[in-house]
Every structure is written in structure tokens, then in C-alpha cells.
N, C-alpha and C positions, 0 to 999 in steps of 0.2 A: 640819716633820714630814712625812716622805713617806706617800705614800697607803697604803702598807702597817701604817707605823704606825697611822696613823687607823681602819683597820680591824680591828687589834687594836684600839685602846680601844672601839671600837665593839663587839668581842666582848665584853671586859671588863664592858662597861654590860650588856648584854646577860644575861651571867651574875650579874650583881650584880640585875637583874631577876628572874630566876629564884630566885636567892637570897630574896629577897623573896617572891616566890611562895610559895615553900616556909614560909617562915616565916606568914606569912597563912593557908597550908591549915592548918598544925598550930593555929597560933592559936584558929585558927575550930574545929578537930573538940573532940570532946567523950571521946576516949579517954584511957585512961593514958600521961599523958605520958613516965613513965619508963618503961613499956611499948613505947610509941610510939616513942622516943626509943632504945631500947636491944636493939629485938626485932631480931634475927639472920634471916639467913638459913632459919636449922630452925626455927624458931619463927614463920616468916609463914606466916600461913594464908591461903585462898586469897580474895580480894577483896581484901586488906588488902595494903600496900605493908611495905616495910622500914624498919627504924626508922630515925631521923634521924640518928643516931649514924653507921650506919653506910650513910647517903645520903649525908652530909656525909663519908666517908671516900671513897667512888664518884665524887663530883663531886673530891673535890682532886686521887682520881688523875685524873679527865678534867679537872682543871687543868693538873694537872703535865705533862700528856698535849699540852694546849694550847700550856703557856707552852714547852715542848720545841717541840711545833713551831712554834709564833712566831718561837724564840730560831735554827731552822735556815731559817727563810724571812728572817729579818734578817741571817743571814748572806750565802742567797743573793742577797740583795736589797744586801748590800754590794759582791757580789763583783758582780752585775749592775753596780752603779751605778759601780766601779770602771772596767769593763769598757766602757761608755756613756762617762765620762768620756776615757777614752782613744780611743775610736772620735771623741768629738768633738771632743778635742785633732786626732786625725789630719783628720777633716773639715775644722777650722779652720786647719789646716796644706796642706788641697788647697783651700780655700777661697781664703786668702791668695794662693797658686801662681796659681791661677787669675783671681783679680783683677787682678795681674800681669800673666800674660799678656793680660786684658781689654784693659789699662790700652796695653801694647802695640800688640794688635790696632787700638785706638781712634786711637792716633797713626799707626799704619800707614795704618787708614782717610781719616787727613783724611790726610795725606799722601798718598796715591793720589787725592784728591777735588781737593787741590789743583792736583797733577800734571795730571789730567782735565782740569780747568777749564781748565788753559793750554794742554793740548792741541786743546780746544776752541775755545778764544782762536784757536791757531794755524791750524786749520781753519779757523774763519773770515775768517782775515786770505789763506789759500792759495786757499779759494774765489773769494774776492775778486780774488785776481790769477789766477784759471783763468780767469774772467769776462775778463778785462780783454784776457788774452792770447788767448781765445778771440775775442775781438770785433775784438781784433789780426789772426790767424790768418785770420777770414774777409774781411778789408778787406785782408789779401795776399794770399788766394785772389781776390778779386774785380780785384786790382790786376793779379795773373800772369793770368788769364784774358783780359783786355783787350790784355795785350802776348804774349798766346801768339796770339789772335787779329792781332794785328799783325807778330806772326812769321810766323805762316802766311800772312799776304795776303805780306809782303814774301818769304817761302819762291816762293809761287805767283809774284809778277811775277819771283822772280832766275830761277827755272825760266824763265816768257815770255821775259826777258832772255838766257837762255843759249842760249835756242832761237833766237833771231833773232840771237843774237851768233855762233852754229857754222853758221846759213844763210848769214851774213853773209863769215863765214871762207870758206863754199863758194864764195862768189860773188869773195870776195876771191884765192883760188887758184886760181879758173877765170883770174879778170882777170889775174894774174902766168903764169897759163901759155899766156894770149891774148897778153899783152906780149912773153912771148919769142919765141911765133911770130912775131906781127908785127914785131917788132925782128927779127927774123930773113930774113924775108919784104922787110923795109924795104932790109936792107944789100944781099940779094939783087935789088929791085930797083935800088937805086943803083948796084949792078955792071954790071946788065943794060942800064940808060942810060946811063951811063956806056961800055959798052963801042959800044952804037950811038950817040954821041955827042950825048947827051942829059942833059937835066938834071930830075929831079925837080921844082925850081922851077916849068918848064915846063909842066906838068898845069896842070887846070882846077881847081883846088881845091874845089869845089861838084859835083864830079860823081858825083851819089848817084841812083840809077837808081828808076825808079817801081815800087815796092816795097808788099806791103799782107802783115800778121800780126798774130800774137796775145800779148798779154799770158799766160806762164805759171805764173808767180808773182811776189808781192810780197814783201818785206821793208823795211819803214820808206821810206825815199826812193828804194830800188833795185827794180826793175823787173830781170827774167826775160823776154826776147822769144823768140819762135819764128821769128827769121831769124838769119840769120850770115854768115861770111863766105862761102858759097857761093850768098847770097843778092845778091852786091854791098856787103854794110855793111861798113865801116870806124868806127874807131875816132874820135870826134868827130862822128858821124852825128847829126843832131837829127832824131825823129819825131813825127806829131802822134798824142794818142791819143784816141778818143772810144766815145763806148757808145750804138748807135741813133740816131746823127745829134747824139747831146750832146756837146760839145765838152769836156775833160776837161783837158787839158796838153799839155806837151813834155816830150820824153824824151831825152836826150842821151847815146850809145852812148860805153860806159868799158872795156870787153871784147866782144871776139868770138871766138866760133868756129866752126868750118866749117855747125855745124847749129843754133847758137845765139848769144843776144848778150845783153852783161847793159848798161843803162843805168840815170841816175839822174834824177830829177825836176827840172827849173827850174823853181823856188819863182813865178819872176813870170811864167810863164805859167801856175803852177795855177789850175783852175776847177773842180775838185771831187776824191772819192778815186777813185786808180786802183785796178780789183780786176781778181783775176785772169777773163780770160776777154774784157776788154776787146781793142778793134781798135788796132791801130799803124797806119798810113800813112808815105812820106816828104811833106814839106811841099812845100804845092803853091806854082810862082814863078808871077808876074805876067811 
């Protein structure tokens, strides 16, 4: 039974109370019952109520009055409940929908958590090789730093080396263009003895004139002097060289030219390094 029902019988009791009521005042009063019971409207006078007769006609029609509107509230109360019925059909019908799609949402979620996780995984496994590679990275940075440093020394000495190798070339195309003078110089004298009836052989081959200069530059085992051949030196010339009375080597003339002479070191007479600015002399005979 719905609440509305209940609340009609609830009125019902209610009236059926009242009923009783009524029946207990007449019981209890001491007037004419048929009096009581049958006096009209024109006929009540004033303190006194109307007769039962026609109380009991006032109360049926405020029954009939009731049970009418009971009978229109039980209908609204069907067509509500109809109406609520279908609201919760459709509820239990977006309910379902919904559950569904929960039901989805739910599989989607572990499947992206799964996903995650192995993305995670994979993270971890790429960390691990950034590390590794990275520890790679600085033990090649430290490796190229050692051989850039070893490029650069060997940069710096091929530089030294090219420097001494294009002084060396100077000295070497002074000496080819001392050799054609002197070859030249040579043929000219063997003409010139030859035409006074003489022989080259003839000379004194040791006659190198007493001579004193300067060392003007060095490169490795060749020597730069500040005489030439306008000083008396020839080609094969040995000189002594020394710095302040220290005895230092021999120097043996391999080009000349009129205001300069390039020679090179013998090893077994060194006695120390020659540098530029040191004295020459020719070697003195007993």
C-alpha cells in the first residue's frame, strides 16, 4: 500500500473517531432524541447544534466530498507513479549506458596503466643506457683531449720542423747557387791555368788565409758564417769555433758566397752547442 493510501485509512480512522464522538455526545445529553436527532436547520435555536439526522447527512456529503477527492488523488498518484515508473525505466536504462561505458573507461584505464608501466620499464632501461653512454661520451671526451693535446704538440713541432726544414731549403739554394758559381769559377780557373801552363793540381791545397768571424745563424748541424768568398773561404774550408776562449767545434764550409758561407758541424770534434753569435777562426797549423 502506498503512503497515500495509508493516509487515507488514516483519515477513514480518523472519521470513524469522530463518528464515535458524536455518537458518545448524544448518548451522554439528556435531550429529545427525536428532537435531537431530526431538528432542521429552522428549528436550531441558538446554543444548540443540528439534529443527527441531518449531521449524519453534512458528514456523508463531506465524505462523499473525501472519498471524491481520495478517488482524484489516487488517480493522480497512479498517473505520478506511472510516470516515476518510466523516469526510472529511463534512469535504469542511462544507468546501464553508463555502467558500460564505466565498464570501458575501466579497461581503457588498466590498459593505459599497463602501457605506463612499460613505458616506465622503458625509461628505465634508456636511463640506464644515457648513463652508460654518457660515461662512454666523457671517457671519449677525455680520450680526444689527450690526442688533441698530442696533435697540438705534434702541430707545434711539424711547425718547428717546417721552419727549420724552409731555413734549411735557404741554405740549401744558397749552397746550389755557391756550387754553380764555384763550378763556374772552377772551369774558369782551369782555363786560366791551363792557358798559363798550369795545372790546378799544382796549388797548395791547405791554403786558407788567417781569417776570424761570426756565427749568424744556426739550424740543426748547419751553421750561417759571416765570411765568404771575398773573405778567401772556399768550399771544404774547416773552422775552429769558440765562445770566450771555450772551445766549442769544427765547422766545415759546404757553400759560399762573396759576403757569406754556410758550413756544417763535425760531430767528432763537438765540444758543446754552437749558437748564433759565437766566433769562427781558420785553424791554427803547428
Amino acid at each position: 500500500m502506498s503512503i497515500i493510501g495509508k493516509i487515507f485509512v488514516f483519515a477513514v480512522f480518523v472519521m470513524s473517531l469522530v463518528f464515535m464522538s458524536f455518537a458518545v455526545a448524544i448518548y451522554s445529553s439528556h435531550t429529545n432524541w427525536r428532537e435531537h436527532v431530526e431538528r432542521t436547520a429552522d428549528q436550531v435555536q441558538p446554543g444548540k447544534p443540528l439534529g443527527l439526522k441531518y449531521q449524519k447527512q453534512e458528514v456523508e456529503k463531506e465524505r462523499d466530498k473525501l472519498k471524491k477527492e481520495i478517488k482524484e488523488l489516487e488517480q493522480k498518484v497512479s498517473v505520478t507513479e506511472a510516470g516515476r515508473d518510466q523516469v526510472l525505466a529511463k534512469l535504469q536504462i542511462a544507468l546501464n549506458e553508463k555502467s558500460g561505458e564505466l565498464d570501458k573507461l575501466r579497461e581503457e584505464k588498466t590498459k593505459l596503466e599497463q602501457g605506463r608501466q612499460a613505458e616506465v620499464t622503458e625509461l628505465g632501461t634508456a636511463r640506464g643506457e644515457l648513463e652508460k653512454a654518457t660515461a662512454a661520451v666523457e671517457e671519449l671526451r677525455g680520450k680526444l683531449r689527450e690526442e688533441q693535446e698530442k696533435v697540438d704538440k705534434q702541430v707545434a713541432l711539424a711547425g718547428e720542423l717546417a721552419g727549420k726544414l724552409h731555413e734549411s731549403e735557404s741554405f740549401l739554394e744558397i749552397a746550389k747557387e755557391r756550387k754553380a758559381q764555384l763550378e763556374k769559377q772552377v772551369a774558369n780557373a782551369r782555363l786560366l791555368l791551363k792557358q798559363q801552363g798550369l795545372s790546378i793540381d799544382s796549388l797548395p791545397k791547405d791554403s786558407l788565409p788567417a781569417i776570424d768571424g761570426l756565427v749568424t745563424a744556426v739550424a740543426d748541424d748547419a751553421v750561417e758564417l759571416s765570411l765568404g768568398g771575398d773573405d778567401g773561404l772556399q768550399m771544404g774550408h774547416e773552422l775552429e769555433v769558440y765562445r770566450e776562449g771555450q772551445y766549442l767545434g769544427r765547422v766545415r764550409v759546404v757553400s759560399v758566397k762573396p759576403d757569406k758561407s754556410v758550413a756544417v758541424v763535425i760531430k767528432s770534434f763537438s765540444r758543446g752547442m754552437i749558437q748564433r753569435g759565437d766566433r769562427v777562426a781558420t785553424r791554427l797549423k803547428a
